[in-house]
Each structure stands twice: as C-alpha cells, then as structure tokens.
C-alpha positions as CSV (number, residue, x, y, z in Angstrom):
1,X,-10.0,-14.7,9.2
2,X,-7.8,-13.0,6.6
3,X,-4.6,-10.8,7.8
4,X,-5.4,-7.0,7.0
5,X,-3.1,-4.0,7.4
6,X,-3.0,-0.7,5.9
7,X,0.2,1.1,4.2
8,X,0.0,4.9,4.6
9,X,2.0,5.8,1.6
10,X,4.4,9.1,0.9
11,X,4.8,10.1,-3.4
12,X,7.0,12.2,-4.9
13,X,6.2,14.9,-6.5
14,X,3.8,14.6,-9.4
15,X,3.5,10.4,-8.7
16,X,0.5,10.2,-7.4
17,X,-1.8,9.1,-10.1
18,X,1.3,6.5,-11.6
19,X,1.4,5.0,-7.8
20,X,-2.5,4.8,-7.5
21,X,-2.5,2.9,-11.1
22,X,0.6,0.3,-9.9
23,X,-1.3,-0.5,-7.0
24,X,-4.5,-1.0,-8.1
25,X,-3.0,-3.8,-10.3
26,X,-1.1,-5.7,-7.2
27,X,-2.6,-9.1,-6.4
28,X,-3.8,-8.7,-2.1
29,X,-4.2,-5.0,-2.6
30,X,-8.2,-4.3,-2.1
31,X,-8.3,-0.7,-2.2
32,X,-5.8,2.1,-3.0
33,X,-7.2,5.9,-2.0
34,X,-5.6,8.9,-2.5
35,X,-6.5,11.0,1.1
36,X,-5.4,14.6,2.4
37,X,-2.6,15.0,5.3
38,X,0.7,13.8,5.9
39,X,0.3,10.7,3.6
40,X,-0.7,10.6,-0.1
41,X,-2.2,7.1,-0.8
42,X,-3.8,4.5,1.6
43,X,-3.3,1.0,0.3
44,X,-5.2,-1.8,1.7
45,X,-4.0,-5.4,1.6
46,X,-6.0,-8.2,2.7
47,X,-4.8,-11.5,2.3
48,X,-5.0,-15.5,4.1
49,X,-1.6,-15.6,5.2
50,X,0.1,-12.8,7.5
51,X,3.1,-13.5,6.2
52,X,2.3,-12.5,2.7
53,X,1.3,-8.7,4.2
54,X,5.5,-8.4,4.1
55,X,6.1,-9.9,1.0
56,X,3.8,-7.6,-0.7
57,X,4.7,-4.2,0.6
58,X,8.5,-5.3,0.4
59,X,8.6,-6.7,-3.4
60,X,5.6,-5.1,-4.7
61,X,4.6,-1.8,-2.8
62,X,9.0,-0.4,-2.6
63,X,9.1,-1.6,-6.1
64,X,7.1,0.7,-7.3
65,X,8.6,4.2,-8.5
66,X,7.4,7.3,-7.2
67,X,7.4,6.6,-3.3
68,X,9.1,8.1,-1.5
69,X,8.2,6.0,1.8
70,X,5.6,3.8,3.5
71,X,4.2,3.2,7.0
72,X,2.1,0.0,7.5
73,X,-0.2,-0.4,9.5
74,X,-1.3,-4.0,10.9
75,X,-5.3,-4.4,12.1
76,X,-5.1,-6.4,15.3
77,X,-9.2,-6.6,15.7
C-alpha cells in the first residue's frame, strides 16, 4: 500500500497560479487544488516508500518560490 499525505500549502501574494503549475510538474505529487480558508493549495503526494513523502516536500515542495509555508499532513488509514 503506497504512503499518502497531504501538504496544506500557504502562497504569497499573487503566487498562486506559479505554485499550482510547479507542482503539478513534481514526480509523487497526484493532485494539486487551489481551496478556500486558511490554506491556498492542497498538494497530494502518493508514493511506495514513506520515506520519499519528506524528501519531496523538503527538496521539491520548499524549493519552490512563492510559499510562504506548508503543513503536511500524513494519512494513517
């Protein structure tokens, strides 16, 4: 069963729609959506190995310019 966790994302100002389009593009990222409320974006990331969840929202999610800052969210069911 794949490791899945979701990564409530925070943009700056006007970086909505260049965070959306970085995402989309990241390898283990299966669904970026922009949503109403505290957060901006909602990325997805499914992936075999657990361990890859970190490596992806460390290198490739706080790489990317325009966000601010990023709670993730591990699914445990």
């Amino acid at each position: 069963m794949d490791a899945k966790a979701y990564v409530l994302i925070e943009a700056e100002s006007g970086q909505m729609g260049n965070v959306i389009t970085i995402l989309r593009g990241v390898k283990g990222i299966t669904a970026v959506d922009a949503v109403t409320g505290p957060y901006d974006v909602i990325a997805t990331i499914q992936t075999p190995d657990p361990r890859d969840i970190g490596r992806i929202v460390m290198s490739d999610i706080h790489g990317v310019e325009g966000i601010k800052r990023t709670v993730t969210c591990l699914v445990i069911g």
